[in-house]
C-alpha positions as CSV (number, residue, x, y, z in Angstrom):
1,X,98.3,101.7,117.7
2,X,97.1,102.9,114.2
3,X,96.8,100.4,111.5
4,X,100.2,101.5,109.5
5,X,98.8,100.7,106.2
6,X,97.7,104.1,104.4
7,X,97.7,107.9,104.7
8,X,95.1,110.8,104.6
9,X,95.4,113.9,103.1
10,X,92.8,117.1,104.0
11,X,92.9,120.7,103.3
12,X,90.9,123.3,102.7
13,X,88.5,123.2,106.0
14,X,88.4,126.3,106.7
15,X,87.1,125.4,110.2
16,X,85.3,128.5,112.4
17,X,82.3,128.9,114.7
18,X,80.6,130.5,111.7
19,X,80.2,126.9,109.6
20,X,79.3,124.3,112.6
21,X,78.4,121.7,109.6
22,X,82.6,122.2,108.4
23,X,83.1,121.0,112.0
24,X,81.0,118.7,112.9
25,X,81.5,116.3,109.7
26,X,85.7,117.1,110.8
27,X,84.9,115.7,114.3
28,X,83.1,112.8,112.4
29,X,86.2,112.3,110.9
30,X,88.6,112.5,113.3
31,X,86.5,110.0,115.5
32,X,85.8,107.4,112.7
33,X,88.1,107.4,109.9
34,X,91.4,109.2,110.8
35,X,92.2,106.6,114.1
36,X,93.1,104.1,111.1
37,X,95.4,105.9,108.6
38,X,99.3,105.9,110.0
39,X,99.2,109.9,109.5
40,X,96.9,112.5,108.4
41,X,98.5,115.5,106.4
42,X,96.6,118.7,106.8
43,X,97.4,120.6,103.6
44,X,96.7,124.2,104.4
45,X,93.3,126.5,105.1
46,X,92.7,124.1,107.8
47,X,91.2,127.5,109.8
48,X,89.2,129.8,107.9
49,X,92.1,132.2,109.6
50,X,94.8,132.2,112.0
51,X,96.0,135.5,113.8
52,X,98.8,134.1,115.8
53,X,99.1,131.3,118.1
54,X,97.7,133.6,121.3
55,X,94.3,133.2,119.8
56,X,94.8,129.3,120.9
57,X,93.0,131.3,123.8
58,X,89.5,130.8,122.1
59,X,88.0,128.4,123.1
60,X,86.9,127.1,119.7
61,X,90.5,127.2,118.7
62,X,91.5,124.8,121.6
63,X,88.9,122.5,121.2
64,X,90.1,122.0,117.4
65,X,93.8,121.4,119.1
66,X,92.7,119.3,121.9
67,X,91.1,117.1,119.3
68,X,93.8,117.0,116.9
69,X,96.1,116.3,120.3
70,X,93.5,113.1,120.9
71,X,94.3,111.5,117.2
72,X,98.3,112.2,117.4
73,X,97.8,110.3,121.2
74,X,96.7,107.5,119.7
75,X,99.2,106.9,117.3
76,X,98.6,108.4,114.1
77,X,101.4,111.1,112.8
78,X,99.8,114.8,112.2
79,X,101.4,116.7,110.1
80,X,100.3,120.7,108.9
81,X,101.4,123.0,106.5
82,X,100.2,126.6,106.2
83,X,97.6,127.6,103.6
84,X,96.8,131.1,102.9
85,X,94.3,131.9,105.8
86,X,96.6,130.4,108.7
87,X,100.1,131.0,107.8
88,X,100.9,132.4,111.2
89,X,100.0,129.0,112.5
90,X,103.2,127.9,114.5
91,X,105.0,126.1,117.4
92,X,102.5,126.9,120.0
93,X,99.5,125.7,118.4
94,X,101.6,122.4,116.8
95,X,102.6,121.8,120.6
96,X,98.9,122.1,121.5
97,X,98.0,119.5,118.6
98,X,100.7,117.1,118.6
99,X,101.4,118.3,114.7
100,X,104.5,118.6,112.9
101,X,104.8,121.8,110.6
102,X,105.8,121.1,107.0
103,X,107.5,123.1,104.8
104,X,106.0,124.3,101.5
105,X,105.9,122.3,99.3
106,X,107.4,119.5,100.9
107,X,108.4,116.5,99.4
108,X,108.1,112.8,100.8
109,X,108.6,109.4,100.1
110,X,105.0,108.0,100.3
111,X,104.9,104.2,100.6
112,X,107.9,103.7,98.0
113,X,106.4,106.7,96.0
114,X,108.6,110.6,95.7
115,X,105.2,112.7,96.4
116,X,105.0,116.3,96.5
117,X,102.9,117.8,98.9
118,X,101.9,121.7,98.9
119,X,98.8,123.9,99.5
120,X,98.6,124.7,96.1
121,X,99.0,128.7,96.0
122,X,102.2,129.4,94.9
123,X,100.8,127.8,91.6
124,X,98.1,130.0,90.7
125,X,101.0,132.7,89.3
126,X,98.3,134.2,86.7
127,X,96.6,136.0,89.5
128,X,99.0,138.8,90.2
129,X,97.5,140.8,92.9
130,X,97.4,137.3,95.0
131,X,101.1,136.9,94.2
132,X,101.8,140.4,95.7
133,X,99.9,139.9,98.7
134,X,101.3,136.2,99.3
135,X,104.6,137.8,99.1
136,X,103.6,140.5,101.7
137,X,102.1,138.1,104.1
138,X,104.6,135.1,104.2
139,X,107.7,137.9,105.4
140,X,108.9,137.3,108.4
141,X,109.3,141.6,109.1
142,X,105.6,141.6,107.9
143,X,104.5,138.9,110.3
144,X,106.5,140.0,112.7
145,X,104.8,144.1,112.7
146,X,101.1,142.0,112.8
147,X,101.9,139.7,115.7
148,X,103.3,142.6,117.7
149,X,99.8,144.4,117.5
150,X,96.8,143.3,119.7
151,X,94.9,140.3,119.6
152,X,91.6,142.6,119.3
153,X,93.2,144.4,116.4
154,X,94.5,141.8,114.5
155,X,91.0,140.1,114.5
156,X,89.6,143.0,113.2
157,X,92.5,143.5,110.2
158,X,92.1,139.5,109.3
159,X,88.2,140.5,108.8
160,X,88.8,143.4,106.8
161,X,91.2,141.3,104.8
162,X,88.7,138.1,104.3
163,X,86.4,140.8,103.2
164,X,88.7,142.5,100.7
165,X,89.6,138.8,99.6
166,X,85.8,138.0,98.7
167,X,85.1,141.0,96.8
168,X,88.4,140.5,94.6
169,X,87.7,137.2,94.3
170,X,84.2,138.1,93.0
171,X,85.6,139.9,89.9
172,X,87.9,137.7,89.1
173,X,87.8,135.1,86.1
174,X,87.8,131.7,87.2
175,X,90.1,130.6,85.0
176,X,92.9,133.4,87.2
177,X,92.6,131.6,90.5
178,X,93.7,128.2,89.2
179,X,96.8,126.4,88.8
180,X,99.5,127.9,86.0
181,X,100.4,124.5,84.0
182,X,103.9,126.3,83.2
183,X,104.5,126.7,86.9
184,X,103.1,123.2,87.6
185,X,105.6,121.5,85.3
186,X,108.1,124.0,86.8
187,X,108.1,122.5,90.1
188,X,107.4,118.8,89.0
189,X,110.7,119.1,86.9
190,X,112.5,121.0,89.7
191,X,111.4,117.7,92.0
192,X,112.4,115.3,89.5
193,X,108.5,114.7,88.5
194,X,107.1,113.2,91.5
195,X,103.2,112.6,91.9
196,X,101.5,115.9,93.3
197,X,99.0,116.2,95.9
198,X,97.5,120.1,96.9
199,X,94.6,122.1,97.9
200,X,93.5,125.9,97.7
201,X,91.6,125.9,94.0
202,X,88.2,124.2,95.5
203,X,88.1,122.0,92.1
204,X,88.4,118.4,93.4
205,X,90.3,116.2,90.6
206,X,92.5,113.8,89.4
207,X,94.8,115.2,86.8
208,X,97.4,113.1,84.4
209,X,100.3,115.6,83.4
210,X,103.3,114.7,80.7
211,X,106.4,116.7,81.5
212,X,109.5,116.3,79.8
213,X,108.3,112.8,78.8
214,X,107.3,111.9,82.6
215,X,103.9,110.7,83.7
216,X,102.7,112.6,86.7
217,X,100.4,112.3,88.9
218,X,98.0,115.4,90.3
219,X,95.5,115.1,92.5
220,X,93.5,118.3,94.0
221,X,91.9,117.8,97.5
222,X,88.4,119.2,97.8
223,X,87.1,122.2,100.4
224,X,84.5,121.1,103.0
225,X,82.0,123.9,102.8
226,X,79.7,121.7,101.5
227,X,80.3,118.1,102.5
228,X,84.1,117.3,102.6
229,X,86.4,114.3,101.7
230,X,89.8,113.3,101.7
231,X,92.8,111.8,100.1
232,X,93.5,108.0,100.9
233,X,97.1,106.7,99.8
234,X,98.9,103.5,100.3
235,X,101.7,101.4,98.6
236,X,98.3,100.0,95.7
237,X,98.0,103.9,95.6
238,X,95.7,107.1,96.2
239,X,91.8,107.3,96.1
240,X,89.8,110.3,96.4
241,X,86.7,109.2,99.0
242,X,83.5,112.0,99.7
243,X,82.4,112.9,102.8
244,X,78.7,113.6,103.1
């Protein structure tokens, strides 16, 4: 049984065949540090995409599940919430990995502690064309009109759109793509100022906000395109800890 003292928190892998260091360092991980924690929270992007819980049929894809199925097997809780490159992940593939899907953002009570956890988009409200397509992509008649069409050419529309995403992202100012601080205080107050732990922005931190007179608590996960880490919390607190 896994020791039931602390939690993990990842995001941003963006596993694929494409970046074999991504998943060997995640296999590392599963193997050496996860079997410990009491649950590991998989904050979004865990895939660099996800076209619908059919393409489980890869066998890349059902590796990833089988080992995720391993972890939950011996004891420790999985939980995964949808980033923005795997929002169609869904029952099949969370049967397949022994996960439960979480709602975002989703708030919890981590070791006596009201924590917020969410993939960190919906944040990021100065880049307008993202908010558009985010829109777009999370309806259900939407998802619903791309699931419908073939495996084959949904592989090819998720390409074009990774492409698309790249070259936008390109001419973009940094500053666009990261969090809003009015929309960050928006949800902390809606939330009743809880700590704060998301991914998506690729700048690893820990950020101290005051809102409305409340001392909270941000901390921003880091990708694993180069090296990795994760998020370790128990009831003394969180830490981040590199992977290398």
């Amino acid at each position: 049984m896994a020791d039931a003292g602390h939690s993990l928190f990842i995001s941003d892998l963006h596993l694929s065949p494409g970046l074999p260091g991504a998943v060997a360092l995640f296999r590392r991980f599963l193997s050496e540090i996860a079997p410990q924690a009491e649950a590991l929270y998989i904050l979004g992007d865990f895939f660099e995409a996800w076209i619908g819980d059919d393409d489980l049929a890869l066998p890349f894809h059902a590796d990833i599940a089988a080992a995720l199925r391993q972890l939950s097997e011996r004891g420790v809780r999985l939980y995964l919430m949808h980033g923005n490159r795997d929002f169609l992940l869904g029952e099949r593939f969370c049967q397949a990995s022994g996960a439960s899907l979480l709602s975002d953002p989703q708030l919890i009570d981590l070791y006596g502690s009201p924590t917020l956890l969410a993939h960190g988009d919906q944040f990021c409200t100065d880049d307008l064309a993202y908010q558009a397509f985010r829109q777009q992509v999370r309806n259900p008649a939407w998802q619903a009109g791309f699931l419908a069409k073939p495996l084959a050419e949904r592989r090819e529309m998720a390409r074009q759109l990774r492409a698309q995403s790249e070259l936008e992202k390109a001419a973009k100012e940094m500053a666009i793509m990261d969090v809003n601080l009015d929309a960050l205080a928006a949800t902390l107050r809606k939330y009743g100022y809880p700590r704060l732990i998301h991914g998506h922005t690729h700048r690893p931190a820990h950020h101290l906000h005051e809102i409305d007179g409340h001392a909270c608590e941000r901390w921003v996960l880091p990708d694993w395109y180069e090296g990795g880490g994760y998020l370790r919390c128990s009831r003394q607190g969180c830490e981040a800890v590199s992977l290398r």
